[in-house]
MOPAC internal coordinates of N, CA, C and O (Angstrom, degrees):
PM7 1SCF
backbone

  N    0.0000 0     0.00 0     0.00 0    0    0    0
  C    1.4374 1     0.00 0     0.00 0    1    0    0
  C    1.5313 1   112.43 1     0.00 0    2    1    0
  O    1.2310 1   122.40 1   171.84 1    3    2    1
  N    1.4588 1   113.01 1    -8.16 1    3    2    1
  C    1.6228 1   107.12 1  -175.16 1    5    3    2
  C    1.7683 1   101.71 1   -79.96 1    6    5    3
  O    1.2310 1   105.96 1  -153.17 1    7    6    5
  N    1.2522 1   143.67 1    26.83 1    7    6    5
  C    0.8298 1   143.59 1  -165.45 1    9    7    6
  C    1.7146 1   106.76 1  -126.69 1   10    9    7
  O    1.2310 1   139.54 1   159.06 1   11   10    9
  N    1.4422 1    79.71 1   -20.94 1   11   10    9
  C    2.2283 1    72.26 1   171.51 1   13   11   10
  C    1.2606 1   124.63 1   -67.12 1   14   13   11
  O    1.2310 1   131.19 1    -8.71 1   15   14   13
  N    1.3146 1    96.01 1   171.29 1   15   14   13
  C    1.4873 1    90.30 1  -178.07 1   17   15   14
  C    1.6794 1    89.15 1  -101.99 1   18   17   15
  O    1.2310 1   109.42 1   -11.27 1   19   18   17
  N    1.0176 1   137.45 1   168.73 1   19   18   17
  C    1.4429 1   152.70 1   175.11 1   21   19   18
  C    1.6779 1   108.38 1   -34.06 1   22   21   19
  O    1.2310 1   123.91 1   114.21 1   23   22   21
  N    1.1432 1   110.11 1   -65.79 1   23   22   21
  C    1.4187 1   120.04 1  -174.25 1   25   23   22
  C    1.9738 1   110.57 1   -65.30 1   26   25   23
  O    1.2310 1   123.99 1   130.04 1   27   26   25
  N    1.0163 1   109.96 1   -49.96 1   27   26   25
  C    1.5154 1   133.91 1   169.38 1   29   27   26
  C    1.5932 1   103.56 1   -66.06 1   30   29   27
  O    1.2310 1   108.24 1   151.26 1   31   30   29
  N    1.4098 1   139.57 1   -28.74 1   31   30   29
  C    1.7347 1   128.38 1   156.66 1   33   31   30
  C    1.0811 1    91.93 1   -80.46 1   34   33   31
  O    1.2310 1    93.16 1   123.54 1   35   34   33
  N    1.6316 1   163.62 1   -56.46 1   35   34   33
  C    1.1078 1   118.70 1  -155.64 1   37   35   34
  C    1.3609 1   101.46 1   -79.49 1   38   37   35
  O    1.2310 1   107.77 1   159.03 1   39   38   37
  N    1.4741 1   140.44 1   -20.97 1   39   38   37
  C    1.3290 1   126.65 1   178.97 1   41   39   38
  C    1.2538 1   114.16 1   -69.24 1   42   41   39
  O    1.2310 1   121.74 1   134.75 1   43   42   41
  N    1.3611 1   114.28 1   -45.25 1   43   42   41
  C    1.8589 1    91.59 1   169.67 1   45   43   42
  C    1.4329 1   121.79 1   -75.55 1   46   45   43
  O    1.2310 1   119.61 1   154.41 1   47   46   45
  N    0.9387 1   118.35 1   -25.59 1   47   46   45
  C    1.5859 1   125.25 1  -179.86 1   49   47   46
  C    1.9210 1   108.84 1   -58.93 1   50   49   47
  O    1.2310 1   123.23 1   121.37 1   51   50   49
  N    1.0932 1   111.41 1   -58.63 1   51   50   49
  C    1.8517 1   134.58 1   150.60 1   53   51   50
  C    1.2761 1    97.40 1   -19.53 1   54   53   51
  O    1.2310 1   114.50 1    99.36 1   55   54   53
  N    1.4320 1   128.02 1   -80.64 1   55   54   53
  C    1.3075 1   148.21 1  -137.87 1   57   55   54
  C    1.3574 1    95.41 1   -63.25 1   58   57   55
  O    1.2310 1   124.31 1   113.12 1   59   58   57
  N    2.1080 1   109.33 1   -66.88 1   59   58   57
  C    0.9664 1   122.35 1  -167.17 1   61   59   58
  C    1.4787 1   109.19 1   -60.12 1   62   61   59
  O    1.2310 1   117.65 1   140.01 1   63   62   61
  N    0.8106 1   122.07 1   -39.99 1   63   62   61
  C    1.9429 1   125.38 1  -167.57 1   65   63   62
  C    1.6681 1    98.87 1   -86.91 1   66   65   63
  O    1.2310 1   117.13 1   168.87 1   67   66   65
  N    1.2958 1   123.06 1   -11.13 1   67   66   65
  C    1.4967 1   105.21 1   145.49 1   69   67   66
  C    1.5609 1   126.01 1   -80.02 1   70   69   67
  O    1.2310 1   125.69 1   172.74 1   71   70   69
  N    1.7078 1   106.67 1    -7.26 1   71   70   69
  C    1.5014 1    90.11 1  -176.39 1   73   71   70
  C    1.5922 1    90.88 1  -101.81 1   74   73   71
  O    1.2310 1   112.92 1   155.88 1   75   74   73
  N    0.9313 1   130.99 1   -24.12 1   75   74   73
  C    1.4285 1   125.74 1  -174.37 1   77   75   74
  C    1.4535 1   122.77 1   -82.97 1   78   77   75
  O    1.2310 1   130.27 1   176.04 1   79   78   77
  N    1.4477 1    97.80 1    -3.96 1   79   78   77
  C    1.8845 1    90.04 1  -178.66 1   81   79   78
  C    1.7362 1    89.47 1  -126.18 1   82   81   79
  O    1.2310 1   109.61 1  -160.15 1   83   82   81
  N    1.1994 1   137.08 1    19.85 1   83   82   81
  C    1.4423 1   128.19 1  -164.98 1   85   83   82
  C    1.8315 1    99.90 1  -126.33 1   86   85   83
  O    1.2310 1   125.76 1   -37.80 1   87   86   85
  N    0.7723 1   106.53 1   142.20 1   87   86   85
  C    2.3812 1    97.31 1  -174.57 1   89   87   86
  C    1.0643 1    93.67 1  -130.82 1   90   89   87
  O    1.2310 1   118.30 1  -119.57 1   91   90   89
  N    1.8470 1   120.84 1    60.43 1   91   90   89
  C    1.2091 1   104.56 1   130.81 1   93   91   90
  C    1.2820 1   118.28 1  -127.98 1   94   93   91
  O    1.2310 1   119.57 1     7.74 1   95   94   93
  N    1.2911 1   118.42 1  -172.26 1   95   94   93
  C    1.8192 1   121.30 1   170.28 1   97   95   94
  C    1.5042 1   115.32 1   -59.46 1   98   97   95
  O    1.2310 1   120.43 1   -59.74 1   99   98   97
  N    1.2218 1   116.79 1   120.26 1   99   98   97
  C    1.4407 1   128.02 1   177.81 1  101   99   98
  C    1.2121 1   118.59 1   -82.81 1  102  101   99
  O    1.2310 1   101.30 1   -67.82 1  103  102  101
  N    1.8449 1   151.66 1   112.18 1  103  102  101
  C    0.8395 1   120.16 1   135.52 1  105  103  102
  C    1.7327 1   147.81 1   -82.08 1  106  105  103
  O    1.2310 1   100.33 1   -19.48 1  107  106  105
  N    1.1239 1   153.24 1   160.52 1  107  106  105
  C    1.0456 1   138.94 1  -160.85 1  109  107  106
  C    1.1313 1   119.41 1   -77.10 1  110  109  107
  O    1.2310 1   119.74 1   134.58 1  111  110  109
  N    1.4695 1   118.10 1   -45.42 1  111  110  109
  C    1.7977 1   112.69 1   156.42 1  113  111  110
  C    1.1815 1   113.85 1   -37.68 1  114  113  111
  O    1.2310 1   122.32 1   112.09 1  115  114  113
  N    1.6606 1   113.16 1   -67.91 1  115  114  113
  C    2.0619 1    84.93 1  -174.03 1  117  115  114
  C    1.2705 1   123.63 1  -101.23 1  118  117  115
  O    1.2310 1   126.08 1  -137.33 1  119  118  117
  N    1.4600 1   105.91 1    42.67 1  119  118  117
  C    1.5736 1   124.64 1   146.39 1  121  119  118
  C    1.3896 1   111.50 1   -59.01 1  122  121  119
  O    1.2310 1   136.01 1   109.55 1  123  122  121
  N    1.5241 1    86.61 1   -70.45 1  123  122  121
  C    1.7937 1   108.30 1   174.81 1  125  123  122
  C    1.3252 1    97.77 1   -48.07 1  126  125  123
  O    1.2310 1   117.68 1    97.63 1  127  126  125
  N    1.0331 1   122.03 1   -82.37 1  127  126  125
  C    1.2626 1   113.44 1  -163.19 1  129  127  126
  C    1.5704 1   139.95 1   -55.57 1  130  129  127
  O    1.2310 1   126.08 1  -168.59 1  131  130  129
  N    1.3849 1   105.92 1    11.41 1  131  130  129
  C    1.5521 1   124.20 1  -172.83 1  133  131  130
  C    1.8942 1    92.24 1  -120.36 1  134  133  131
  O    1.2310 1   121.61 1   170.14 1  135  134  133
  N    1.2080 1   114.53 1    -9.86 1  135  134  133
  C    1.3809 1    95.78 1   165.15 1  137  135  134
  C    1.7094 1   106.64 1  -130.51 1  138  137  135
  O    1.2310 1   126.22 1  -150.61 1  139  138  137
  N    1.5102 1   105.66 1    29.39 1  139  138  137
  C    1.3336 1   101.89 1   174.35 1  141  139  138
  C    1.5835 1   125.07 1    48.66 1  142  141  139
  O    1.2310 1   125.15 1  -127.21 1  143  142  141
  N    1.6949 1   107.71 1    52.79 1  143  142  141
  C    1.7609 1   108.07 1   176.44 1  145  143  142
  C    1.8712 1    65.84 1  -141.35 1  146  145  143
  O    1.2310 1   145.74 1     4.99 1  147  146  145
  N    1.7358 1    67.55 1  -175.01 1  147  146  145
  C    1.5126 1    86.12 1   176.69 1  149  147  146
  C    1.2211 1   124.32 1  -112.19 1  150  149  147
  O    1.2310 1   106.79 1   -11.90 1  151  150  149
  N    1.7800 1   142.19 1   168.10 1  151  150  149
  C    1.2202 1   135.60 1  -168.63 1  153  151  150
  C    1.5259 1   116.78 1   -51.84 1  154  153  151
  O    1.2310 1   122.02 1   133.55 1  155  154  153
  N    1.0936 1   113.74 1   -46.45 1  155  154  153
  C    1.7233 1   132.46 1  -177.88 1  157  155  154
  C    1.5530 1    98.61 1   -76.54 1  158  157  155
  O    1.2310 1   113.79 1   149.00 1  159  158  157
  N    1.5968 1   129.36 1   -31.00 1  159  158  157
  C    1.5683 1   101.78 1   162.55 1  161  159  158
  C    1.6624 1   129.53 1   -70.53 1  162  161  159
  O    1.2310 1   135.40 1   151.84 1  163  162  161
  N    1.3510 1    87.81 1   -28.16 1  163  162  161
  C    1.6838 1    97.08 1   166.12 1  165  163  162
  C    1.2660 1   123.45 1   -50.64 1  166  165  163
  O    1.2310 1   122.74 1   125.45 1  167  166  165
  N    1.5453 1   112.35 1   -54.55 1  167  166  165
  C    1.3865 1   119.06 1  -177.19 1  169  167  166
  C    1.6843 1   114.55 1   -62.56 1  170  169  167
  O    1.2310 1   131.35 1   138.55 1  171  170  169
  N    1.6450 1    95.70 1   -41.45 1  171  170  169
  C    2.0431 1    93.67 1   175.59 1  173  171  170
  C    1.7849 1   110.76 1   -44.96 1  174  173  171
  O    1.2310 1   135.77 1   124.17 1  175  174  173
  N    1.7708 1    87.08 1   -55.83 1  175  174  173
  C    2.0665 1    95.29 1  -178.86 1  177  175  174
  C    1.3997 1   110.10 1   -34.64 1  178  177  175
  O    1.2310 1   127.67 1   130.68 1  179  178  177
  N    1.2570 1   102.84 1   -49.32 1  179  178  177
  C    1.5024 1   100.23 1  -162.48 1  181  179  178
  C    1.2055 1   124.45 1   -84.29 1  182  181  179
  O    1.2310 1   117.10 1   161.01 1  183  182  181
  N    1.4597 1   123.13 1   -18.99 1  183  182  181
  C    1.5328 1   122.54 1   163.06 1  185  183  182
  C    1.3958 1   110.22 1  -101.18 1  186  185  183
  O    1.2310 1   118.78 1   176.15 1  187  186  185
  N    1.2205 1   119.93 1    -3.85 1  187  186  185
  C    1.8692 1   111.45 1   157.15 1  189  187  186
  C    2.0648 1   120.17 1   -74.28 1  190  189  187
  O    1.2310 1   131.25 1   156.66 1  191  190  189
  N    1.6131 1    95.90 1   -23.34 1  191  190  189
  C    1.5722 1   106.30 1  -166.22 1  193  191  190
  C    1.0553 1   123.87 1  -151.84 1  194  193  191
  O    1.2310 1   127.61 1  -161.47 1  195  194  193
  N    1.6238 1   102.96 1    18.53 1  195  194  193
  C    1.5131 1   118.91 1   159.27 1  197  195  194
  C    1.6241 1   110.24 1  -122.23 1  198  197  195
  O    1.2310 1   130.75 1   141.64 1  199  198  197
  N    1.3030 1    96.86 1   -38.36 1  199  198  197
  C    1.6119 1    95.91 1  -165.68 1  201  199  198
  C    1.5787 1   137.24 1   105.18 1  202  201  199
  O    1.2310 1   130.65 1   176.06 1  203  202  201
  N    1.6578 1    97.05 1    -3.94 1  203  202  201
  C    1.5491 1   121.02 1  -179.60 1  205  203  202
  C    1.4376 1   102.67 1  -171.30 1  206  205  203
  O    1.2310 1   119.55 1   -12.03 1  207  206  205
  N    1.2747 1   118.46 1   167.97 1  207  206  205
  C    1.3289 1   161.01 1  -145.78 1  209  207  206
  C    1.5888 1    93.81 1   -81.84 1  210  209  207
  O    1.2310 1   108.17 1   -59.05 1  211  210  209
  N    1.2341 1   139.72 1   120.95 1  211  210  209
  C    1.4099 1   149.90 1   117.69 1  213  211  210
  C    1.6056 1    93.37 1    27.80 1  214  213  211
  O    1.2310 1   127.27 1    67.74 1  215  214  213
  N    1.5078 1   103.61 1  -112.26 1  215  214  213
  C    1.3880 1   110.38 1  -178.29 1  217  215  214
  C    1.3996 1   118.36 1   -40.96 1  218  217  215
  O    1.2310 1   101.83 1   130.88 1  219  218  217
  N    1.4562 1   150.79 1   -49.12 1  219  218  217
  C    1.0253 1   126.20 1   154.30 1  221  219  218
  C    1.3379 1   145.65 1   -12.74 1  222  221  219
  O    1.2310 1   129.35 1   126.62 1  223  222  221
  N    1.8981 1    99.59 1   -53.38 1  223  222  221
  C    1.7138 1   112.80 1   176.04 1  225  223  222
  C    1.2447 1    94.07 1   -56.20 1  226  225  223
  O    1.2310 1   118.75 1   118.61 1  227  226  225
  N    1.6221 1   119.98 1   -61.39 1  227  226  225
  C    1.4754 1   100.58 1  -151.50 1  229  227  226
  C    1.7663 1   113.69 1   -81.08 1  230  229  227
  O    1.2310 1   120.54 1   173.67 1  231  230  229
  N    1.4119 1   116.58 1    -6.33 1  231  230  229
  C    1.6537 1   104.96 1   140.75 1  233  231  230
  C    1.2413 1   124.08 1   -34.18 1  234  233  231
  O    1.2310 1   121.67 1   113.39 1  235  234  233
  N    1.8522 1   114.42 1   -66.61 1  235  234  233
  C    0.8996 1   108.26 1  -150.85 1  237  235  234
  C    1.6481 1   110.52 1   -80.56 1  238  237  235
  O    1.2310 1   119.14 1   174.62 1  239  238  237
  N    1.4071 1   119.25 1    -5.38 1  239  238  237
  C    0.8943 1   124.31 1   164.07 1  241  239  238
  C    1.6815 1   136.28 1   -45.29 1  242  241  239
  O    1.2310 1   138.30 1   101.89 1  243  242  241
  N    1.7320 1    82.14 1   -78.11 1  243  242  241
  C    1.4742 1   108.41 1   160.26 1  245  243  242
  C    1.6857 1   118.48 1   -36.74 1  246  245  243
  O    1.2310 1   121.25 1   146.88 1  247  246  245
  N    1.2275 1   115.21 1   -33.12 1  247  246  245
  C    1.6887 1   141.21 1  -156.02 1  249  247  246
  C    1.7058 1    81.88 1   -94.90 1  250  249  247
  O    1.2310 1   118.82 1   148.49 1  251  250  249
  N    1.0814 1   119.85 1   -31.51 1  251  250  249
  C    2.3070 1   102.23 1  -161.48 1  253  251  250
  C    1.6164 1    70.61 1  -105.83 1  254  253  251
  O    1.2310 1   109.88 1   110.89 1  255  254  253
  N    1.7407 1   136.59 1   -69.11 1  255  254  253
  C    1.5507 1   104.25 1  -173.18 1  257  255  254
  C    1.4308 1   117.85 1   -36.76 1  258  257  255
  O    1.2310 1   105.29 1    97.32 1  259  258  257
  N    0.8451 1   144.85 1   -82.68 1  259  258  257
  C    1.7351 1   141.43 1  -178.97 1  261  259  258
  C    1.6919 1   116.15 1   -16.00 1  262  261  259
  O    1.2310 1   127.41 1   141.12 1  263  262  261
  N    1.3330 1   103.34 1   -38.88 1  263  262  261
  C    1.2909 1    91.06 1   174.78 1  265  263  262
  C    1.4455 1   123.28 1   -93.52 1  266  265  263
  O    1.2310 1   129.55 1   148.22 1  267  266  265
  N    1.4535 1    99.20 1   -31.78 1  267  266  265
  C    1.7747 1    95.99 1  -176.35 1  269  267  266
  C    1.6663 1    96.97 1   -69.05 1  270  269  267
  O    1.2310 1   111.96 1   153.44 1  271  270  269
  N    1.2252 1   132.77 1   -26.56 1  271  270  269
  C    1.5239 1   109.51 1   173.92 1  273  271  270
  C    1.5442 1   121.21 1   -76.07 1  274  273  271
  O    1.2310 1   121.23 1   165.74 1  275  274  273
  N    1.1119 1   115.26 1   -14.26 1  275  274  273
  C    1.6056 1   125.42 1   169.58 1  277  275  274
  C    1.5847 1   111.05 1   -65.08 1  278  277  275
  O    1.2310 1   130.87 1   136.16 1  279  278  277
  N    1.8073 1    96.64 1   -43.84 1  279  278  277
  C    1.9196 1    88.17 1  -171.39 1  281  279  278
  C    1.8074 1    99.86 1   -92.48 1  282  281  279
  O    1.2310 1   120.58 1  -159.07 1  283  282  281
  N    1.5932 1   116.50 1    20.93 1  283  282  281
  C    1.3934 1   111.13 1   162.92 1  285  283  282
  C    1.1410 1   120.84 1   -84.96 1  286  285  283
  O    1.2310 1   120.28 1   165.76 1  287  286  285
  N    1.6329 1   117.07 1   -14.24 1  287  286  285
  C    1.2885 1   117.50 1  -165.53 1  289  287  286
  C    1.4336 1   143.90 1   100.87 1  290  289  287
  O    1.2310 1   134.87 1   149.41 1  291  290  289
  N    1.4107 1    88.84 1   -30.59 1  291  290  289
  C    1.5465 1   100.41 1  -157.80 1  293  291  290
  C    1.3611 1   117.56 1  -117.89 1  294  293  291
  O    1.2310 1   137.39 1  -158.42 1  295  294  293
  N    1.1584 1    83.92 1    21.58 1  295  294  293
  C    2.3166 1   104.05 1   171.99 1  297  295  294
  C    1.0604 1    96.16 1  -154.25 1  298  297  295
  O    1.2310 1   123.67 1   -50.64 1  299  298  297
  N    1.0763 1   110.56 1   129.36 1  299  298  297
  C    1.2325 1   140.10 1   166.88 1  301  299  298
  C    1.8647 1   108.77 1   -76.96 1  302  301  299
  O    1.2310 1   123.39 1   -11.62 1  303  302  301
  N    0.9960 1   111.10 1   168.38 1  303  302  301
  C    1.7254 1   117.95 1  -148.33 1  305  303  302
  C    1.7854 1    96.51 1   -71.05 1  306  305  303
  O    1.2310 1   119.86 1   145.59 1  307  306  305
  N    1.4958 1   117.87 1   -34.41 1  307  306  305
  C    1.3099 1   102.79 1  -167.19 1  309  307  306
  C    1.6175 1   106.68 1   -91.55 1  310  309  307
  O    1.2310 1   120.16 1   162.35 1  311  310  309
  N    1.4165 1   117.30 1   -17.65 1  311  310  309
  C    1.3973 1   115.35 1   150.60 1  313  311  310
  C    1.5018 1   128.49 1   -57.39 1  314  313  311
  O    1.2310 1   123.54 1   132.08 1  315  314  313
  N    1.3813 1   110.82 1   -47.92 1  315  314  313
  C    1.6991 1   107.38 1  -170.14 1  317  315  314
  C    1.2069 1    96.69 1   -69.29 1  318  317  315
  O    1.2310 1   111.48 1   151.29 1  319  318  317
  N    1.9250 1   133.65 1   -28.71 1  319  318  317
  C    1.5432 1   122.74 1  -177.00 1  321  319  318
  C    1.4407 1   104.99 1   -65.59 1  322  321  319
  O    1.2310 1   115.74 1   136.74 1  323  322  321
  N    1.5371 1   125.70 1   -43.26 1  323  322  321
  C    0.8106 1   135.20 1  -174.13 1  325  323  322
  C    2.0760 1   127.64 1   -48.96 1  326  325  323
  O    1.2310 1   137.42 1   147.26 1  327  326  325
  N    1.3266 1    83.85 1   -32.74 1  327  326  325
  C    1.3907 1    98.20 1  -162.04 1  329  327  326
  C    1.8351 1   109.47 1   -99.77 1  330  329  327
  O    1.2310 1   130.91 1   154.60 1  331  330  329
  N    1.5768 1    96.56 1   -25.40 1  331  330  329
  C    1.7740 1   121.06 1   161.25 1  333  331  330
  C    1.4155 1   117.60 1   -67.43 1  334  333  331
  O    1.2310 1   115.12 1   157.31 1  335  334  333
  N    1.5581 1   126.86 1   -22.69 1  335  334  333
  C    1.4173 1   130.17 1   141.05 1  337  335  334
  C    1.5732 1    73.26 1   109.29 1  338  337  335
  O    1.2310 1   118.01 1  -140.01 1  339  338  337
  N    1.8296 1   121.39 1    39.99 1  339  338  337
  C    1.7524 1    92.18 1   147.36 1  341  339  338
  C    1.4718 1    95.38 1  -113.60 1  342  341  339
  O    1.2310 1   124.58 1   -13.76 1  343  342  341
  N    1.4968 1   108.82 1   166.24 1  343  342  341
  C    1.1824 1   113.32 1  -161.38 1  345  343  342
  C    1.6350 1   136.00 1  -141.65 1  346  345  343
  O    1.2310 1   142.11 1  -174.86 1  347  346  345
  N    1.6806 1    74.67 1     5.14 1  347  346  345
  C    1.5828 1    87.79 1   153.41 1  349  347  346
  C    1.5239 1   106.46 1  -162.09 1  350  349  347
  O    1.2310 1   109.67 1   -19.02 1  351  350  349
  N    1.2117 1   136.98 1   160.98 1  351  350  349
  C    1.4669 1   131.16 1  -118.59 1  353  351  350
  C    2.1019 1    89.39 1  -117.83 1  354  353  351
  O    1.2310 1   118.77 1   176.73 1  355  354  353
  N    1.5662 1   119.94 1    -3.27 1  355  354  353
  C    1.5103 1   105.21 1   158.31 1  357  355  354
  C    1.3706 1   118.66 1   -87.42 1  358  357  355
  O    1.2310 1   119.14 1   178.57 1  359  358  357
  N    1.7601 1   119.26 1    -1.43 1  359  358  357
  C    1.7383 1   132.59 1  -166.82 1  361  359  358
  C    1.7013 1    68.09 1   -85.82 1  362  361  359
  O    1.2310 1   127.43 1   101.17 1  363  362  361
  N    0.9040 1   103.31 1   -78.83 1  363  362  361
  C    1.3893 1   121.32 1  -158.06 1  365  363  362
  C    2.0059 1   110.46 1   -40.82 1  366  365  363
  O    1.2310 1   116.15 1   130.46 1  367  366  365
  N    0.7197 1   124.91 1   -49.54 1  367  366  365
  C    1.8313 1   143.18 1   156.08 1  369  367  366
  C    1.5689 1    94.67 1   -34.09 1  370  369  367
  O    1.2310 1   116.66 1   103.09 1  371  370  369
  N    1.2451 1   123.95 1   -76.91 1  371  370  369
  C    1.0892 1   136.49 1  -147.15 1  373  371  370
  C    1.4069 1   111.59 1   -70.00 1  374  373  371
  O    1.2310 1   122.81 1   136.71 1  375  374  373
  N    1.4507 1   112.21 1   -43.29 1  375  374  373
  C    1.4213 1   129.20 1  -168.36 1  377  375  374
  C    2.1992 1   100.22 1   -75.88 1  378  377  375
  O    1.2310 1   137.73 1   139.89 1  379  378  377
  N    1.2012 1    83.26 1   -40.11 1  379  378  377
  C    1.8854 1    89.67 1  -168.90 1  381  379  378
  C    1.5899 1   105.06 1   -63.71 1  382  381  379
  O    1.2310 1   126.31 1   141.17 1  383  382  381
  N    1.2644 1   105.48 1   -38.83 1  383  382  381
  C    1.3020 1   118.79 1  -175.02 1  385  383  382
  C    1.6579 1   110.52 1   -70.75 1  386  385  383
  O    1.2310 1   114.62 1   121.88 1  387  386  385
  N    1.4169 1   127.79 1   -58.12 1  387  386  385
  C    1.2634 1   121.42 1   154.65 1  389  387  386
  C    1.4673 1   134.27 1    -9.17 1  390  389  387
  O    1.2310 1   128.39 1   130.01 1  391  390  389
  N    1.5416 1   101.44 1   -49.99 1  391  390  389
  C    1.4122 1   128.67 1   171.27 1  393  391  390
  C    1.4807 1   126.07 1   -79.07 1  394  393  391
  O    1.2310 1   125.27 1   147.50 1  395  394  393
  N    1.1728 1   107.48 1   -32.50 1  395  394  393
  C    1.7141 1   106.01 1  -168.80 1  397  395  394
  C    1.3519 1    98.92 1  -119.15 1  398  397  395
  O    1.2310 1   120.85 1   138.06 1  399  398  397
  N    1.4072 1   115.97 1   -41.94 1  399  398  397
  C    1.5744 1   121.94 1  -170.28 1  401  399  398
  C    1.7126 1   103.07 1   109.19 1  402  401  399
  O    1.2310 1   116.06 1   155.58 1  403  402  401
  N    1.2310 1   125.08 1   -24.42 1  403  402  401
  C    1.1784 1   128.50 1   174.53 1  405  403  402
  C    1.4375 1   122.58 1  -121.58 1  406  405  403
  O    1.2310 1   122.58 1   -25.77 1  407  406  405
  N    1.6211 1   112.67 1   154.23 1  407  406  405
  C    1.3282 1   120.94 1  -161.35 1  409  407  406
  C    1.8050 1   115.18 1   -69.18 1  410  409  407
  O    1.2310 1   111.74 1   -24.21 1  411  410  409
  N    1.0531 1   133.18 1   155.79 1  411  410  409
  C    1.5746 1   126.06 1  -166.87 1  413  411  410
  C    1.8031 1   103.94 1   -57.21 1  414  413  411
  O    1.2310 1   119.03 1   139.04 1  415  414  413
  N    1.7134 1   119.46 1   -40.96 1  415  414  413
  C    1.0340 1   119.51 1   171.80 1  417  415  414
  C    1.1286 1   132.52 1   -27.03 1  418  417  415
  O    1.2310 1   128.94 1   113.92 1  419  418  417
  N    1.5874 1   100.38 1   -66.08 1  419  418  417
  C    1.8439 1   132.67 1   164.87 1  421  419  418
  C    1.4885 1   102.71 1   -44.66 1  422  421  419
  O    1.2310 1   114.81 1   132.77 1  423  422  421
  N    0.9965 1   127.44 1   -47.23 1  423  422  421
  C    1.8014 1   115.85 1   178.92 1  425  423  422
  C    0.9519 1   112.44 1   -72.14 1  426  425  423
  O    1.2310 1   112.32 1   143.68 1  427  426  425
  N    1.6484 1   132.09 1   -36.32 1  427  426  425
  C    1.0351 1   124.78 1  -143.85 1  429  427  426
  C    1.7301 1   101.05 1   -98.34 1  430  429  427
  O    1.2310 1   126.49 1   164.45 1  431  430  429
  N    1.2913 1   105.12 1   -15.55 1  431  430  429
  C    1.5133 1   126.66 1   174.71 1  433  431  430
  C    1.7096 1   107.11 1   -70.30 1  434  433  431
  O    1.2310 1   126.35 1   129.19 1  435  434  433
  N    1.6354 1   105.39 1   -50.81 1  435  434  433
  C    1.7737 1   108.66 1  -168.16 1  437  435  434
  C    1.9654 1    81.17 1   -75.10 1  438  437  435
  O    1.2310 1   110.80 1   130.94 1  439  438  437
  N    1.4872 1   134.91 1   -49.06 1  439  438  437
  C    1.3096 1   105.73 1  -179.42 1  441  439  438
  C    1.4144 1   154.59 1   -63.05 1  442  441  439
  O    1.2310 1   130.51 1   177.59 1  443  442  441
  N    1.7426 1    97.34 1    -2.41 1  443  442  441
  C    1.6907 1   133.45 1   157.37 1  445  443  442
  C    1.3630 1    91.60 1   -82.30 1  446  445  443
  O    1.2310 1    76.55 1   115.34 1  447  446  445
  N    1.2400 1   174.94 1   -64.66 1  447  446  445
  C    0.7995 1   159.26 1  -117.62 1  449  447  446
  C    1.6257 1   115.06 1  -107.27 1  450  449  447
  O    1.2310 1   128.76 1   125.87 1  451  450  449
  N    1.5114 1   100.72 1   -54.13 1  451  450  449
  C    1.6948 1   107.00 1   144.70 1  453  451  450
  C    1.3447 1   145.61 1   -20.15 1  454  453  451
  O    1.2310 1   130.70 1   143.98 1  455  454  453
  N    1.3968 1    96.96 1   -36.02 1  455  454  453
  C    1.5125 1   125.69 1  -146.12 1  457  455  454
  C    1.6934 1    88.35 1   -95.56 1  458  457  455
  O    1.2310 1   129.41 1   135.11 1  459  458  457
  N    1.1896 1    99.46 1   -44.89 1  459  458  457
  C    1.6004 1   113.46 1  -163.27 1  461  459  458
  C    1.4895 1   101.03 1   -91.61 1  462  461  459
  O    1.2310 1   114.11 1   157.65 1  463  462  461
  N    0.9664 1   128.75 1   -22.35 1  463  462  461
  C    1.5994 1   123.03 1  -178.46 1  465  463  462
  C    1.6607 1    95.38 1   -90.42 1  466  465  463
  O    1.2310 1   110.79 1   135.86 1  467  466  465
  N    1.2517 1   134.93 1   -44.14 1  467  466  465
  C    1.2782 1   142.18 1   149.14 1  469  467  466
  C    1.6547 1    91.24 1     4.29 1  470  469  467
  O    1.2310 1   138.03 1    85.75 1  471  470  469
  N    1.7618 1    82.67 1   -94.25 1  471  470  469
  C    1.6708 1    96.69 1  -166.85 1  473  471  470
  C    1.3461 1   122.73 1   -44.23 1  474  473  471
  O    1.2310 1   112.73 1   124.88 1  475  474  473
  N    1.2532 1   131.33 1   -55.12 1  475  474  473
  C    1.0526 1   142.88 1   165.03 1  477  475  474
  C    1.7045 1   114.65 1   -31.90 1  478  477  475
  O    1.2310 1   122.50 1   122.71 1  479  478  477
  N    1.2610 1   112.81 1   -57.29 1  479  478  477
  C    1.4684 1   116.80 1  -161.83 1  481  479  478
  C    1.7765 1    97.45 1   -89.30 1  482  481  479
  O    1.2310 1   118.49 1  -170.17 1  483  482  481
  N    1.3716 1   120.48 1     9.83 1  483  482  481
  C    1.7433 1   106.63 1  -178.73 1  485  483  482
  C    2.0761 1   104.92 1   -96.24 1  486  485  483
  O    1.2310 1   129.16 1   -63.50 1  487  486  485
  N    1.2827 1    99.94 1   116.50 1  487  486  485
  C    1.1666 1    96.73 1   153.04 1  489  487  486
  C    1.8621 1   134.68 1   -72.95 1  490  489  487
  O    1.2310 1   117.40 1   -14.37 1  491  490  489
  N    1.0351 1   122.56 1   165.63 1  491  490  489
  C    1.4538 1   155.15 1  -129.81 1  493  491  490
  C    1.6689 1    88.82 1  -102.21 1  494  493  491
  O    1.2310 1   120.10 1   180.00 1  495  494  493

């Protein structure tokens, strides 16, 4: 971000802290269109001063909510997808896997497993 120009950090900075503090599904038109640029200025912002694609961030977004509510405990897998704004469980397959290489199951299995070797392996 040290590369903006003044007007262009608060627009990506804006942009970003609407996708990061807001839980719902974003599309990029009325991204654009809620800060008045256009779709293709969005996309320049974001690979001049992010480094990837609009839709990507908010993958990868959506993709770190899902998990930090999984290692809270207190949702269970079709809630935390639920509440991360995927919304049906092959978006959801497809997208996790992109990221990790393995299906949400497979994590959520090695993080029961974690959990328990945890316990096991803490001394007194």
């Amino acid at each position: 971000l040290q590369r903006c120009t003044p007007h262009n950090n608060n627009l990506i900075e804006g942009i970003i802290t609407t996708i990061d503090t807001q839980r719902e599904v974003f599309r990029i038109h009325d991204l654009a269109a809620s800060f008045g640029i256009s779709e293709r200025q969005i996309h320049r912002l974001f690979h001049k001063h992010i480094g990837i694609s609009p839709k990507a961030y908010i993958s990868l977004i959506r993709f770190r909510q899902f998990v930090q509510l999984l290692n809270t405990k207190k949702h269970n897998a079709i809630e935390a997808a639920l509440e991360s704004g995927y919304f049906d469980q092959s978006h959801l397959i497809k997208e996790f896997k992109s990221f990790t290489n393995i299906t949400p199951q497979a994590f959520i299995v090695k993080q029961q497993q974690q959990t328990v070797s945890d316990f096991y392996n803490t001394r007194p």
